[in-house]
C-alpha positions as YAML, in Angstrom:
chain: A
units: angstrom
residues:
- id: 1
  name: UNK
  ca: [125.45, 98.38, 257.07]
- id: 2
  name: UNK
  ca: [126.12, 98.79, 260.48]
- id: 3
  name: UNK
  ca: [125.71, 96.20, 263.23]
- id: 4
  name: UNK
  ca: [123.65, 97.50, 266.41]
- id: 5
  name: UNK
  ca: [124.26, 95.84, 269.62]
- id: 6
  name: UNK
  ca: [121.38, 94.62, 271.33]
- id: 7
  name: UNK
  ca: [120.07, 92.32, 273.94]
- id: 8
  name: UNK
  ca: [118.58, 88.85, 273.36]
- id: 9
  name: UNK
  ca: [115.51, 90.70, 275.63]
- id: 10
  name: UNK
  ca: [115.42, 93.98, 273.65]
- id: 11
  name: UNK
  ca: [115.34, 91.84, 270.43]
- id: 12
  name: UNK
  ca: [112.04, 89.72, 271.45]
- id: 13
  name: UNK
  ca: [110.24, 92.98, 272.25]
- id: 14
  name: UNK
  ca: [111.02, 94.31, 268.94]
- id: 15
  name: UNK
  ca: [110.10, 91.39, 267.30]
- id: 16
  name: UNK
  ca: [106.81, 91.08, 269.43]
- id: 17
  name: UNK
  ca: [106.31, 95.49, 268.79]
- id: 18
  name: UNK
  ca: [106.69, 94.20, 265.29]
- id: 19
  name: UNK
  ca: [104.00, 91.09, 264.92]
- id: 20
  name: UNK
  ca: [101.24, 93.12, 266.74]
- id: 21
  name: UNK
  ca: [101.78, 96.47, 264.15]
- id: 22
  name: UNK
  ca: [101.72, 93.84, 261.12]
- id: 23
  name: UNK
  ca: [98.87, 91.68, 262.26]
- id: 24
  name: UNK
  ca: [96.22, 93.98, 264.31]
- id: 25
  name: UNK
  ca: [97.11, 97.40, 263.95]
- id: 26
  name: UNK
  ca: [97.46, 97.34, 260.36]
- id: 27
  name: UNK
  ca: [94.27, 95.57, 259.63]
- id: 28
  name: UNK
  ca: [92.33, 98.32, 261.98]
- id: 29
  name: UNK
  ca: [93.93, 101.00, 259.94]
- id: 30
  name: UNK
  ca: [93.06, 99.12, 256.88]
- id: 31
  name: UNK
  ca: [89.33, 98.97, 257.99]
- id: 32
  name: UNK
  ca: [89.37, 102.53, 259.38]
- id: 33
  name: UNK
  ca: [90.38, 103.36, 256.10]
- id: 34
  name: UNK
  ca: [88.04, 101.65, 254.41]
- id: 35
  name: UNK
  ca: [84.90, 102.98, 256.89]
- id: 36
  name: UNK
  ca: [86.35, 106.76, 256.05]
- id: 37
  name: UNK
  ca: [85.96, 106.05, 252.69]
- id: 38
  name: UNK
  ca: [82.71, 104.81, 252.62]
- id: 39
  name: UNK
  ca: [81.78, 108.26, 253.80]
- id: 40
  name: UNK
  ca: [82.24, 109.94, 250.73]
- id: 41
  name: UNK
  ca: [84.32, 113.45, 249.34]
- id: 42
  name: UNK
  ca: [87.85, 112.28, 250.72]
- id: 43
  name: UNK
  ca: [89.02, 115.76, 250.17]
- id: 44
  name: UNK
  ca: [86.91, 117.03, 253.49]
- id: 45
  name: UNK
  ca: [86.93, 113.86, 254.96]
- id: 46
  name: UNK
  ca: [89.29, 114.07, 258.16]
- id: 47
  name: UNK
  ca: [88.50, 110.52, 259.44]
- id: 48
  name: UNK
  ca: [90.26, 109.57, 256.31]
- id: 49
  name: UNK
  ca: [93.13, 111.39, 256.30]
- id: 50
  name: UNK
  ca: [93.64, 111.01, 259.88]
- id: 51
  name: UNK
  ca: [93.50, 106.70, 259.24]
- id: 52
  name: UNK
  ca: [96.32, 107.36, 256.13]
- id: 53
  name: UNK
  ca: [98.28, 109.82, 258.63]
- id: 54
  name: UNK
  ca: [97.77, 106.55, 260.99]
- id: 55
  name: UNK
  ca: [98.72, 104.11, 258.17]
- id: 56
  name: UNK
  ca: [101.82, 106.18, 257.51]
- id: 57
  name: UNK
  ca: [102.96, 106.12, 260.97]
- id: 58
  name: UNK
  ca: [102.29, 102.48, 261.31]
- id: 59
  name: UNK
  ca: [104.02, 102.04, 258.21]
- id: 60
  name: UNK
  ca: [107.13, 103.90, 259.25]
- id: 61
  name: UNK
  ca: [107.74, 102.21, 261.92]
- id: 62
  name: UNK
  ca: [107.57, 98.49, 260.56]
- id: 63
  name: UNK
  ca: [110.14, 99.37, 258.54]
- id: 64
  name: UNK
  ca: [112.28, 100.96, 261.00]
- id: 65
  name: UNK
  ca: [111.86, 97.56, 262.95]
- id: 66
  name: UNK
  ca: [112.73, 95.74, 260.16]
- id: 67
  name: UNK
  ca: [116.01, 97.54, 260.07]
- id: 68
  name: UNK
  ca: [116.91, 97.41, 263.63]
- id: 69
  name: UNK
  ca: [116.65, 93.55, 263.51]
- id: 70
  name: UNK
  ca: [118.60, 93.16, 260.07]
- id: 71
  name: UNK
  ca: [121.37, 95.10, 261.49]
- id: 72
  name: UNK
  ca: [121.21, 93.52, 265.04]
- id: 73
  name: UNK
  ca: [124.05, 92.19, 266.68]
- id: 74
  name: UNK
  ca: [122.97, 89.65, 269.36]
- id: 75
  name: UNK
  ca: [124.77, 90.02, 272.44]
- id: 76
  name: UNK
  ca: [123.77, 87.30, 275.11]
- id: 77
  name: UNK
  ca: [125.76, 87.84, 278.23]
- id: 78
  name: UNK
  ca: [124.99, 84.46, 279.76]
- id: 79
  name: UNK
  ca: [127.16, 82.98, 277.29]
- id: 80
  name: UNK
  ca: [129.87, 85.04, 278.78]
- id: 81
  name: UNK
  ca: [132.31, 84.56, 281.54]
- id: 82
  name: UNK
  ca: [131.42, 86.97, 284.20]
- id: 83
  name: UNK
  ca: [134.58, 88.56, 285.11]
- id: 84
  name: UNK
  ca: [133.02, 91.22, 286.81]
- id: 85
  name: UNK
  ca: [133.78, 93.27, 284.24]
- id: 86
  name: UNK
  ca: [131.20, 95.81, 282.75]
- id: 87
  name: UNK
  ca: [130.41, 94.94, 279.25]
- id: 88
  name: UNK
  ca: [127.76, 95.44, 276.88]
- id: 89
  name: UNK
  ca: [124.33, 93.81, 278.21]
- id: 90
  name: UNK
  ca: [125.53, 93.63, 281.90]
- id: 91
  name: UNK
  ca: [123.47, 94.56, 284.89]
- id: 92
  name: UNK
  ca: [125.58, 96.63, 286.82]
- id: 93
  name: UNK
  ca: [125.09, 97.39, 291.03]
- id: 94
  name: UNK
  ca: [125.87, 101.08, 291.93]
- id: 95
  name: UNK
  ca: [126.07, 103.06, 294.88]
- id: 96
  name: UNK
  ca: [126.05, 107.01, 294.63]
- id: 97
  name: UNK
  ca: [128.61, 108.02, 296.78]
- id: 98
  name: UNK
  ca: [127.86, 111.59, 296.51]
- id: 99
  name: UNK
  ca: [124.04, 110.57, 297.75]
- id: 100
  name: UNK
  ca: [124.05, 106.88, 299.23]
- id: 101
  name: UNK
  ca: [122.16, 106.08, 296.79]
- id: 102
  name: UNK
  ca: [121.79, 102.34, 295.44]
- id: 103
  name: UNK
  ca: [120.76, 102.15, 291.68]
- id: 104
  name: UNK
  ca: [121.25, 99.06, 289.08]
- id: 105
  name: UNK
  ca: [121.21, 99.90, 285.53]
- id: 106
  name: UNK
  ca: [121.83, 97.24, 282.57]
- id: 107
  name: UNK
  ca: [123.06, 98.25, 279.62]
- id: 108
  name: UNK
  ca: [121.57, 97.84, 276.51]
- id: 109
  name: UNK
  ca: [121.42, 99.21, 272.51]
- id: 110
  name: UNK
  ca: [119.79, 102.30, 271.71]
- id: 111
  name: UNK
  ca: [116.52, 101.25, 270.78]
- id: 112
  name: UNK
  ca: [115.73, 99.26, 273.93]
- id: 113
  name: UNK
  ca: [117.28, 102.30, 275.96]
- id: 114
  name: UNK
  ca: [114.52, 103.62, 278.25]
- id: 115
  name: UNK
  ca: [115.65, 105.05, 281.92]
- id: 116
  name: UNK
  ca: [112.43, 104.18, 283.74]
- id: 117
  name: UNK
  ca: [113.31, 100.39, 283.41]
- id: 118
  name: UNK
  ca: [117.02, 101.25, 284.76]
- id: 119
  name: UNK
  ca: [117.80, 100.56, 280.94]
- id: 120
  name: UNK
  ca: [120.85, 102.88, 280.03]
- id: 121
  name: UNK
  ca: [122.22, 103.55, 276.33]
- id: 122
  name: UNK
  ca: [125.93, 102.26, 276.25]
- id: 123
  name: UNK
  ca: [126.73, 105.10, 274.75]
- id: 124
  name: UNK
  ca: [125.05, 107.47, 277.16]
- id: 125
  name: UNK
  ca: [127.58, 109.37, 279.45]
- id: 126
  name: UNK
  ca: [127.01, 106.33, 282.34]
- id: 127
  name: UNK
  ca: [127.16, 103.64, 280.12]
- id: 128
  name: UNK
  ca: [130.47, 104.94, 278.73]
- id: 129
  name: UNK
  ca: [131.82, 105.50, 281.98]
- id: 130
  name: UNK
  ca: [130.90, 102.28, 283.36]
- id: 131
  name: UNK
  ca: [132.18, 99.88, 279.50]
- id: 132
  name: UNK
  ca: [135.13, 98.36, 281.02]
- id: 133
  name: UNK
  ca: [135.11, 99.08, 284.83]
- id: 134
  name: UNK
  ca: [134.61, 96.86, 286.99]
- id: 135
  name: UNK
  ca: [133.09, 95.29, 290.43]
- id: 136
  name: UNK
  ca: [134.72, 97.51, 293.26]
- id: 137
  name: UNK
  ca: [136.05, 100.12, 291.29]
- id: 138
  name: UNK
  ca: [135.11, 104.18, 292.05]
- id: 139
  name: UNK
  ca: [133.75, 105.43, 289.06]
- id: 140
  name: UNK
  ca: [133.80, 109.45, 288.33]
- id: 141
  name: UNK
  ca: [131.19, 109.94, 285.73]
- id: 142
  name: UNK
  ca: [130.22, 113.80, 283.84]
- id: 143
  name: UNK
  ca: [126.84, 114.05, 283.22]
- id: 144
  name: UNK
  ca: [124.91, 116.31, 281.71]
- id: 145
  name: UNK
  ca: [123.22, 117.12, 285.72]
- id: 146
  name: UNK
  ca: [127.11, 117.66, 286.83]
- id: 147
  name: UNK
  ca: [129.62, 115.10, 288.14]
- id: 148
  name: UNK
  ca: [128.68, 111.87, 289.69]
- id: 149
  name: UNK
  ca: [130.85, 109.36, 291.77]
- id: 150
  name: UNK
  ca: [129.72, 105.64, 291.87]
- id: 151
  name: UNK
  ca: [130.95, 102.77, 293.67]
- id: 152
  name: UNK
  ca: [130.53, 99.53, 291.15]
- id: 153
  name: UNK
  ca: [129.22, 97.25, 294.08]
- id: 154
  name: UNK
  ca: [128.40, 94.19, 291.52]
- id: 155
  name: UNK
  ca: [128.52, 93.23, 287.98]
- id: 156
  name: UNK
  ca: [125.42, 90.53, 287.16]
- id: 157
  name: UNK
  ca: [125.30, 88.41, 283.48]
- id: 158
  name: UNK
  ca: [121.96, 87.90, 283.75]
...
């Protein structure tokens, strides 16, 4: 079994993603279910397959939550000497050079990976070129939009 790093925030979300499928969505399925059923022929019924295709989905994903948090590795960066190194679970202080840009990205496990929140895979082609860098340095990063040059202007353990 392989450990997944991921963030003492990412984990809570999961956990709280993971409390609201068990206790209300899965009793509204139930009862959905249940209502479907008490219209009759199931077999032309497509409020009741459509709850079960629901169920299903719910289902799924409960247990892919389950895993996640069995395998999770716990990485909580306040714990950690800041260095100004980039690490795992850092919040890290760009500037584009190429546009002036200023960004800040942390970096986090897959499943709490989501770019709108400046959340960035540390596997991703930034996060990889950013593990290990650190505050000051020029960073020359491919992605998959071309080559980008950052300036690390901090590294935050927050």
């Amino acid at each position: 079994m392989n450990k997944e790093p991921i963030t003492i925030n990412g984990l809570e979300k999961l956990k709280k993603e993971l409390i609201f499928l068990k206790e209300k969505k899965r009793p509204e399925i139930v009862a959905a279910i249940a209502e479907a059923r008490s219209h009759g022929d199931l077999k032309e019924n497509a409020e009741y397959h459509a709850a079960k295709e629901q169920q299903s989905h719910n289902e799924g994903r409960i247990e892919q939550i389950n895993d996640i948090i069995a395998r999770a590795n716990v990485v909580d960066v306040t714990k950690l000497d800041n260095n100004g190194k980039v690490v795992f679970g850092s919040t890290v202080y760009l500037e584009n050079l190429d546009t002036g840009e200023k960004i800040n990205y942390q970096i986090v496990g897959k499943d709490e990976a989501d770019l709108k929140n400046k959340l960035i895979f540390f596997q991703s082609p930034i996060g990889r070129g950013l593990i290990g860098k650190s505050k000051n340095d020029l960073v020359e990063i491919t992605t998959p939009a071309g080559i980008k040059n950052f300036e690390i202007k901090d590294v935050k353990y927050i």
